[in-house]
VEXMAR-11289 format. One record per residue (C-alpha): x, z, y. Coordinates in steps of 0.02 Angstrom, whole numbers, plus 50000, padded with zeros to 5 digits. Layout:
// VEXMAR-11289
XZY...
***
This chain:
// VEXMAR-11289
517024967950267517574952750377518574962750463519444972650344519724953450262520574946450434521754963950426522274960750237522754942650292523674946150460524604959350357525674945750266526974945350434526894963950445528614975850377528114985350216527905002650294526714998550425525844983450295525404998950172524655008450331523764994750389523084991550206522595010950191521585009950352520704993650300520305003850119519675016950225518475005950333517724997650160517305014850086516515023750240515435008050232514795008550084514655026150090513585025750243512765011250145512295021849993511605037250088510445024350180509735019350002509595036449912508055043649904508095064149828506485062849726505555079649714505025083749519503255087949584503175070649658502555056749583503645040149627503335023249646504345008149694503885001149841503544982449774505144972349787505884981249920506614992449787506135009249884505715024049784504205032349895502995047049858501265044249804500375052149938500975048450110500765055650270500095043350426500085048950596498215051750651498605071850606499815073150779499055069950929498085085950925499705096650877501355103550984502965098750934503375113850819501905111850754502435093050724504375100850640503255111850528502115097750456503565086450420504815098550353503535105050246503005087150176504825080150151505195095850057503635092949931504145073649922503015064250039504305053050099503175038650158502765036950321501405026250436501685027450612500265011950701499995022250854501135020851023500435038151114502025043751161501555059651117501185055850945502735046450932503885059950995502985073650899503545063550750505135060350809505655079950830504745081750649505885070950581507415079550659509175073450581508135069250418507795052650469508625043450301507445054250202505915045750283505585028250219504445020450392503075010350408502905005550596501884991850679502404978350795501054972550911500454991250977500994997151148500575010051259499735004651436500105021751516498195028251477498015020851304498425010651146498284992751130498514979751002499424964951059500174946851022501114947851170502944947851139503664955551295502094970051247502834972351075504594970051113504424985051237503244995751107504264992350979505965000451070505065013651096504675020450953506345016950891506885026451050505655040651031505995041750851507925044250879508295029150743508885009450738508025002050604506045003850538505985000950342504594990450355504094982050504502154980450494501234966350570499864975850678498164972650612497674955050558495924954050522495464936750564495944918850477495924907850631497234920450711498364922250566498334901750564498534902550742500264911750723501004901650630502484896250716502364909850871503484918750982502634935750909503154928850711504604922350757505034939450845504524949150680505684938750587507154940650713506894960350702507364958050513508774946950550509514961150655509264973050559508154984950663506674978950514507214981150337505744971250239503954965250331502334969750305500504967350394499124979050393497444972350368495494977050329495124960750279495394955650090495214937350130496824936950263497754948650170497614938850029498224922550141499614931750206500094936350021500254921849981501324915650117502824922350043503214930750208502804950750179503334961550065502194976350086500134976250142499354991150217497584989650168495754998650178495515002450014494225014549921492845013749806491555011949934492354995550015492894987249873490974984949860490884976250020490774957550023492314951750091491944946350274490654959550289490864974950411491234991850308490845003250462489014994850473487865007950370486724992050346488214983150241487924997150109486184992450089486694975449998487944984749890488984973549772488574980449590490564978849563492324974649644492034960649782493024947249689494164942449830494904960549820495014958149638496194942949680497064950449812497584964349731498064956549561498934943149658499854957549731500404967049553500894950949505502154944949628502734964249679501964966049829501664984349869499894989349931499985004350053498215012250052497375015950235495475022950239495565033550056494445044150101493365031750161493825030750376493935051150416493315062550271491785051150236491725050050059491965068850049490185071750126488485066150014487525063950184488715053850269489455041950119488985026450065488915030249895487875045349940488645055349837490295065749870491985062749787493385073749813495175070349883495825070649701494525059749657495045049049800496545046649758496395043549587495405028149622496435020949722498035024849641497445019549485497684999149529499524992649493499754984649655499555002149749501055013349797500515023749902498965034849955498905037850161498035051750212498055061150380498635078150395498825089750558499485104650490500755111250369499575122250298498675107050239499765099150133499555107449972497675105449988498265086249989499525087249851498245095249730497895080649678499905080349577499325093649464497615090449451496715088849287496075072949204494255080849219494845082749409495265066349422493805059749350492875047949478491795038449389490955055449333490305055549518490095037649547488895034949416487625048149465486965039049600487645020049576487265019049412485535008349451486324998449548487884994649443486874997949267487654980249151488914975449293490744977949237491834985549384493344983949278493605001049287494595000149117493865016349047492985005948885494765005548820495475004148705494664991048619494914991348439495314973848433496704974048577495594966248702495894967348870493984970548915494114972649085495124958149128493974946349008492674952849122493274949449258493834931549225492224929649170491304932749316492344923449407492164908949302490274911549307490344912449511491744900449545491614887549393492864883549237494324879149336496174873449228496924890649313495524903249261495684893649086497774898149082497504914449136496304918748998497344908348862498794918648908497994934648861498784943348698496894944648633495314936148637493244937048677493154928748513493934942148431492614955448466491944966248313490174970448380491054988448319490134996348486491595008748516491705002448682489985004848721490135025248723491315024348835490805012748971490045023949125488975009949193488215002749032488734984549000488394979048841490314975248822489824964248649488604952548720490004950248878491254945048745490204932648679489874926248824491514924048857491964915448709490604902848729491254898948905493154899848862493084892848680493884906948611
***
């Protein structure tokens, strides 16, 4: 455009003939730009797709996306076949963490010339050491495994440029103010990153990075087997099952309504629980097995979620995957499971699940609930107080009518809660 603004102006000492050329050309220039502009930005959505925008990046993205753990073990036609076949059914998300070249270039001949049909998620701070993967702070490290995957991926921008797994507080403080943040900012700058994002297993850090103001998108381990972990506890410890929480750890409860409310998108990593865990009674948590539809339902069902990552190495797969579109609510269902083995554990504990509404009063039970326990954990504090003034509907207006109670799956006598809430609220 400043270009096309310096022709217009040198034009003025130009004859009339060659001043109407010079103006056509300069027309021409604008358009093709914004042309190529607006086929960046389009995104063909697929009616058996189910859409989301991505958070405030304003990108239109598939439910169910595809990461890349599904190509290492496949050939590059293999790798065409798999991508082809999910862009045509509308998975148009993308997660690409790891820098085997191989996996990288498999995707990269996938993708083919459909490259502005992909929206990318690819992580800074991963590089390849000629035997394996790393995760790194070093800047010359990311700086070289970053170009690569641009290279191998036949493209010069990523649509979001994650931050490489930050799981720990004193390194995210640490940061602050580095070459390696500084060099994640400069990619936006130039373009080559359209928005930032981090990836993280730790609900405490994400949570701090949320609320730096500085990402726009947070890959995160979520399913219904870790949101019962205490935050700082590790998930892939069988012993950290033993000590259960009854409900949601509250710092995910923050995190992720801290995220609905200020449009940052959650990208969901581990659904099925790290592999096909949750799918298998003897080797889940929960002992009990849930289904991919299941799965996904769970984790799709929280605002601040846009999208469901799951690995796939095969074509053939992906309708097994993208059941879950047109399956039934009875399909759906996870709770169902859920309760036949947690429900001892979780038997008066409200996991705000939601599935007590609709209250017959207009309360929002769940979200009472939950400030509730909060308030009950943390103390009164001025914020909780706002947060449960601004509800459209009170505790205090409870009927005792007991239609919740049928409903509930894990037995909380929703009444008594609502009293309780009024007496520690006022109203």
């Amino acid at each position: 455009m400043y270009f096309c603004a310096k022709l217009i102006q040198s034009s003025q000492n130009i004859p009339q003939m060659k001043k109407l050329a010079l103006l056509a050309f300069a027309v021409t220039l604008v358009m093709a730009g914004c042309g190529n502009k607006q086929e960046k930005q389009q995104t063909k959505e697929n009616p058996d797709m189910e859409y989301r925008t991505l958070g405030s990046t304003g990108l239109r993205v598939g439910v169910i996306g595809l990461g890349c753990g599904g190509f290492d073990e496949i050939d590059s036609t293999a790798s065409r076949q798999l991508v082809t076949y999910a862009l045509d059914h509308g998975m148009n998300y993308m997660d690409i963490y790891d820098a085997n070249p191989k996996v990288r270039s498999n995707i990269g001949y996938g993708l083919g010339k459909r490259r502005n049909e992909a929206i990318i998620q690819g992580h800074i701070g991963c590089w390849w050491n000629g035997d394996s993967y790393e995760r790194t702070r070093d800047v010359e490290k990311c700086k070289i495994g970053f170009e690569d995957l641009l290279t191998r991926l036949n493209t010069d921008y990523i649509d979001i440029g994650m931050m490489h797994i930050m799981d720990n507080m004193e390194e995210w403080q640490q940061l602050q103010g580095s070459p390696y943040l500084q060099y994640v900012q400069d990619l936006k700058k130039q373009g080559k990153i359209k928005h930032i994002g981090v990836s993280s297993h730790n609900a405490e850090v994400a949570l701090a990075i949320a609320k730096s103001g500085l990402v726009e998108v947070i890959m995160f381990s979520l399913n219904p087997a870790f949101d019962r972990v205490q935050s700082g506890k590790n998930p892939w410890d069988n012993k950290t099952f033993e000590e259960m929480l009854p409900g949601i750890d509250p710092v995910r409860v923050e995190l992720y309504d801290y995220c609905a409310q200020h449009e940052i998108a959650i990208t969901v990593m581990k659904t099925f629980g790290g592999g096909d865990r949750l799918l298998d009674a003897e080797h889940s948590p929960l002992k009990t097995a849930l289904t991919r539809d299941q799965c996904f339902a769970y984790v799709l069902s929280k605002p601040c979620v846009k999208v469901a990552l799951c690995s796939i190495d095969s074509a053939d797969k992906v309708d097994e995957y993208l059941h879950y579109l047109k399956a039934t609510d009875a399909e759906k269902d996870y709770n169902s499971v859920l309760n036949r083995q947690t429900a001892q554990t979780d038997k008066g504990n409200c996991t705000y699940c939601n599935h007590c509404a609709p209250c017959s009063a207009g309360i929002p039970i769940a979200k009472v609930n939950e400030l509730l326990d909060k308030a009950e954990t943390e103390g009164l504090t001025a914020e909780l107080q706002a947060q449960y003034d601004a509800l459209p509907h009170h505790a205090g207006e409870c009927t005792h009518c007991g239609a919740c109670l049928s409903r509930c799956p894990f037995g909380v006598d929703v009444p008594s809660r609502m009293d309780a809430a009024k007496s520690k609220f006022g109203h």
